[in-house]
C-alpha positions as CSV (number, residue, x, y, z in Angstrom):
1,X,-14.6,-14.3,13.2
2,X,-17.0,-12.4,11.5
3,X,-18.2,-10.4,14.7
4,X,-14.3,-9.9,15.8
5,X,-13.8,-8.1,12.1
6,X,-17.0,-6.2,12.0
7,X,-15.6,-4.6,15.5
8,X,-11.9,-4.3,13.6
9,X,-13.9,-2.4,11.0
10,X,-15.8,-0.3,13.8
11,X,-12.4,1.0,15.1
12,X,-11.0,1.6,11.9
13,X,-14.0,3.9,11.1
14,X,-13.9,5.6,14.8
15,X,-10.3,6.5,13.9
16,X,-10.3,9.6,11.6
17,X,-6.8,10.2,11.1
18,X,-6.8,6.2,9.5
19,X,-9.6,6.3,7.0
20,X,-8.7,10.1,6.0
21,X,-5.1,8.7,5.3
22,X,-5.6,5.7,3.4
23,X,-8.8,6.3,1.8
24,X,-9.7,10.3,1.3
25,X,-6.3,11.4,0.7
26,X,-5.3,9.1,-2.3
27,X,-8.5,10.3,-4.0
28,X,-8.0,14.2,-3.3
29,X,-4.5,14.2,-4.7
30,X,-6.0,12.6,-7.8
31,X,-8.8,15.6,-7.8
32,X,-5.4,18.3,-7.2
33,X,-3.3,16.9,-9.5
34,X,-5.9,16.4,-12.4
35,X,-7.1,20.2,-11.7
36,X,-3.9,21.5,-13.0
37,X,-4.5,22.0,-16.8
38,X,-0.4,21.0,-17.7
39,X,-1.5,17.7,-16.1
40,X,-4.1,17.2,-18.5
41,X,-1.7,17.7,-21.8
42,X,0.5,15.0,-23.2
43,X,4.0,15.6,-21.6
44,X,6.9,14.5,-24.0
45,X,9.5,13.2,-21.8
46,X,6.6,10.8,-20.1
47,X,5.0,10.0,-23.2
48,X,1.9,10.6,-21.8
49,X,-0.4,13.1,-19.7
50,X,1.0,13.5,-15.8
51,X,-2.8,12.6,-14.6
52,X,-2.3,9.1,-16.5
53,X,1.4,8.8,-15.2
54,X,0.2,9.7,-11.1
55,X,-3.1,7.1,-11.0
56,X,-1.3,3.9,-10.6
57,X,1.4,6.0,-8.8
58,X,-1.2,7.3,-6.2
59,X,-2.8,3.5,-6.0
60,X,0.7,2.4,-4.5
61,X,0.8,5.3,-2.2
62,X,-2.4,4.2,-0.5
63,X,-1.1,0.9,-0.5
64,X,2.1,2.2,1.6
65,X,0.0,4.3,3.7
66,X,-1.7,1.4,4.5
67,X,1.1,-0.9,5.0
68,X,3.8,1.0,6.4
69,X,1.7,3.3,9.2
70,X,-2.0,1.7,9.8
71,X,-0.9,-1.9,10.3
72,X,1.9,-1.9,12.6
73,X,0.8,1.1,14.6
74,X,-2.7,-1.1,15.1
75,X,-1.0,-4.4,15.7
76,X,1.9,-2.5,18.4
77,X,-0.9,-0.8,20.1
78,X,-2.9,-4.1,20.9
79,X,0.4,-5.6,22.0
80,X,1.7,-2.6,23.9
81,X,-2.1,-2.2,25.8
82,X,-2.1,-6.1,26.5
83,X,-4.6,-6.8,24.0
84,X,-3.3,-9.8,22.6
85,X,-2.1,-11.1,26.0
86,X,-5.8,-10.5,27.6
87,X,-7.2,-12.7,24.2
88,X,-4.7,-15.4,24.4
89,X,-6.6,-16.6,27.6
90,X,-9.3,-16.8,25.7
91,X,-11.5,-19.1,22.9
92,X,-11.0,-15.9,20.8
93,X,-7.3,-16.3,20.9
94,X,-5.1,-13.2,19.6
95,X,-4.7,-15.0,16.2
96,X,-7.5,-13.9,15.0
97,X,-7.3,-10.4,15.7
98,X,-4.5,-10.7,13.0
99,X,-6.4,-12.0,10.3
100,X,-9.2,-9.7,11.2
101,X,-6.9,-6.8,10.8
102,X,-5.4,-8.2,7.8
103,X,-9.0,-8.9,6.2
104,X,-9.8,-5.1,6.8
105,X,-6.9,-3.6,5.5
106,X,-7.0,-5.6,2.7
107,X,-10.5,-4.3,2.3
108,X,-9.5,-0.8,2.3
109,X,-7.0,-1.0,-0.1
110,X,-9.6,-2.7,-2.7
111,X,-11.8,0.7,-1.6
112,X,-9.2,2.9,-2.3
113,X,-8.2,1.7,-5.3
114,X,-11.7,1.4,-6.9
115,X,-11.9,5.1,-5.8
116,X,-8.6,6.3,-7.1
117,X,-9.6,4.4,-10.5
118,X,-13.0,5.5,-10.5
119,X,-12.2,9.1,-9.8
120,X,-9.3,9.2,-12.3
121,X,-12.0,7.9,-15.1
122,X,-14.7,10.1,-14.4
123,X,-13.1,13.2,-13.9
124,X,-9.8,13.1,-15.9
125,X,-10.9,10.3,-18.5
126,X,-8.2,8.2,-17.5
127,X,-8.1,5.0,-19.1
128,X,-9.0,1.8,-16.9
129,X,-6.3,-1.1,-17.1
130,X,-7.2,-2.8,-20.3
131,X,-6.0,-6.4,-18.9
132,X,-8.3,-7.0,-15.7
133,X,-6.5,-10.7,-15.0
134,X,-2.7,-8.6,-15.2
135,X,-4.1,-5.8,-13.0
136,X,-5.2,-8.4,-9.9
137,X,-2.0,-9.9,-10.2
138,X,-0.4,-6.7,-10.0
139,X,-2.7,-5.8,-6.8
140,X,-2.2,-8.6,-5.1
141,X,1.6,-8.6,-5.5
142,X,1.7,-5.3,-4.3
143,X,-0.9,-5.8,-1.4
144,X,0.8,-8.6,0.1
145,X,4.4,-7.3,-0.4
146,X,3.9,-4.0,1.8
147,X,1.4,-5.8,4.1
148,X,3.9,-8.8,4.8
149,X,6.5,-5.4,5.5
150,X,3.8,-3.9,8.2
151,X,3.6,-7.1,9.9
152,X,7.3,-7.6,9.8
153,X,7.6,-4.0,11.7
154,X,4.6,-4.9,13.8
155,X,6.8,-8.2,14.9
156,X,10.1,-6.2,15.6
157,X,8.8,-2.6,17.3
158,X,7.7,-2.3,20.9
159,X,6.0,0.8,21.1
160,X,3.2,2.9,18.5
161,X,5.3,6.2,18.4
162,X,8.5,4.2,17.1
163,X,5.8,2.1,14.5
164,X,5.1,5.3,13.1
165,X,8.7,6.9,13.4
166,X,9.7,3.5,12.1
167,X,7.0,3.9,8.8
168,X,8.0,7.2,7.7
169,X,11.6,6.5,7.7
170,X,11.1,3.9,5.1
171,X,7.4,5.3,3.6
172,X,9.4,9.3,2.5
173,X,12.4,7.0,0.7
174,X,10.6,4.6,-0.7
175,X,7.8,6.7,-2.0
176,X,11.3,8.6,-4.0
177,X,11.8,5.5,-5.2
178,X,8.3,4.8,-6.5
179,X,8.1,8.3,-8.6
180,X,5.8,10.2,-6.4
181,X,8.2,13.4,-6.2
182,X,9.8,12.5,-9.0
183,X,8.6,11.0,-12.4
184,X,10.8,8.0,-12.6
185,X,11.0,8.6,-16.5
186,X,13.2,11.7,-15.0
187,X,15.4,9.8,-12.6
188,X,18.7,8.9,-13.4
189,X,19.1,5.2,-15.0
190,X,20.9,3.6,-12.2
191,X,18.3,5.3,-9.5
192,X,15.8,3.6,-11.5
193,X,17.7,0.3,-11.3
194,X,17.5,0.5,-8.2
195,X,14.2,2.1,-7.8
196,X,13.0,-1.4,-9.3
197,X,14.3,-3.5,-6.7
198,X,12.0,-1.5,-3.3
199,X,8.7,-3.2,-3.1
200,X,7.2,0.2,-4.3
201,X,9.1,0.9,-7.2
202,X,8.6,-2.5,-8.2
203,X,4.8,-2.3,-7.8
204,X,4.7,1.3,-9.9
205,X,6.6,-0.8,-12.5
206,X,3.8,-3.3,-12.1
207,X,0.9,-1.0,-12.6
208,X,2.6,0.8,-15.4
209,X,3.0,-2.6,-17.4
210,X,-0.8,-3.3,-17.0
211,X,-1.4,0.1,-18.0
212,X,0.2,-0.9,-21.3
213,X,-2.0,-4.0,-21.4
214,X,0.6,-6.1,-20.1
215,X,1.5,-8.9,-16.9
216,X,3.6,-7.1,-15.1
217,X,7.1,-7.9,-15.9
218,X,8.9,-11.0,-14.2
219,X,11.8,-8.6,-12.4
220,X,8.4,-7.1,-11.0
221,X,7.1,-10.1,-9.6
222,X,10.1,-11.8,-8.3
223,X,11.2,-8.5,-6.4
224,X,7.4,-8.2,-5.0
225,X,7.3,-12.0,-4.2
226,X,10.8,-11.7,-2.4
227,X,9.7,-8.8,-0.3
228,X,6.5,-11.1,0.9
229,X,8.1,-14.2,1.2
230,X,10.9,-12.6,3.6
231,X,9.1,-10.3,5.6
232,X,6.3,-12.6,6.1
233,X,8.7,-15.5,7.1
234,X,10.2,-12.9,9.2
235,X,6.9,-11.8,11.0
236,X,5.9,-15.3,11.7
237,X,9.1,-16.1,13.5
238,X,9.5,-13.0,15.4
239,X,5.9,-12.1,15.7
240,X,5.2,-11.8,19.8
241,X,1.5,-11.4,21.1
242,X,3.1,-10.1,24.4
């Protein structure tokens, strides 16, 4: 196991397009949006500066980047290439490809957001989440939600290109939802409603109540425990290795 995820981790690090994505990107759009001086200053309507509004904001993005294009497009292309088939016959088994997979994702997301966090701090003097115990609940309800959604696209798409046509069809709308084009402080009240009831809305609502030194709130959690539970129930049952 720990050979089969040191080679996951190889690949991940041999693919450019993957790490620049998930874990460069997140951190230069903190860098951008921090360098625009209006970001800096306390806006009115969000009650606070846009630098402080965007960090938890650009945390989820990763997290969808992640999700939504890395992990199905991965898991389709070992299917579609016979992968899985070729380990089945195997001691190795394909089984294990899928927690090493799911071990280095995870891993990446904690990279990118101890980057996103770290580079919001020291160059924008952005306040760390003040309730460390509300913040790794928040994480981990918003890792497994959009993970358990990869899988579930990895379990129901045949080939990479419609995994990735398939990801940016829901990463562009969702994303709306979360406040990334946006501030959701601007949106209408019933787009918010509803805003709170995507897996990343709900997880920007997370963040933002342990940015207020809060547990995220319970609509939070139930919505981001309902996306997991169903996806992941649904990529168990339809999940093919060939």
């Amino acid at each position: 196991m720990k050979r089969l995820t040191a080679v996951e981790f190889k690949l991940f690090l041999r693919d450019p397009a993957a790490y620049f994505w998930t874990l460069l990107f997140p951190v230069a759009l903190v860098v951008i949006i921090g360098s625009l001086p209006s970001s800096r200053e306390v806006n009115v309507e969000l009650g606070q500066r846009a630098i402080d509004y965007f960090t938890p904001v650009l945390v989820v993005l990763a997290f969808a980047l992640t999700g939504l294009f890395i992990t199905p497009t991965y898991l389709v292309g070992y299917r579609e290439k016979g992968i899985l088939r070729r380990l089945s016959t195997t001691p190795v088994g394909p089984a294990r490809v899928l927690v090493a997979q799911l071990v280095v994702q995870t891993t990446v997301a904690i990279a990118t957001t101890f980057l996103v966090l770290t580079t919001s701090r020291l160059l924008w003097d952005v306040n760390l989440p003040s309730n460390p115990a509300g913040f790794v609940l928040a994480f981990l309800l918003s890792a497994t939600a959009v993970l358990s959604i990869g899988l579930f696209l990895a379990s129901v798409i045949k080939t990479s290109k419609a995994a990735t046509g398939a990801g940016s069809m829901l990463f562009f709308p969702l994303m709306f939802f979360a406040g990334l084009y946006v501030p959701r402080e601007h949106m209408p009240a019933a787009v918010n409603r509803i805003g709170d009831f995507t897996p990343l809305g709900a997880s920007v609502q997370a963040f933002g109540d342990v940015a207020k030194g809060n547990f995220p709130g319970t609509t939070a959690i139930l919505v981001l425990l309902g996306y997991t539970v169903v996806a992941g129930v649904g990529a168990a049952r339809l999940f093919r290795w060939e």
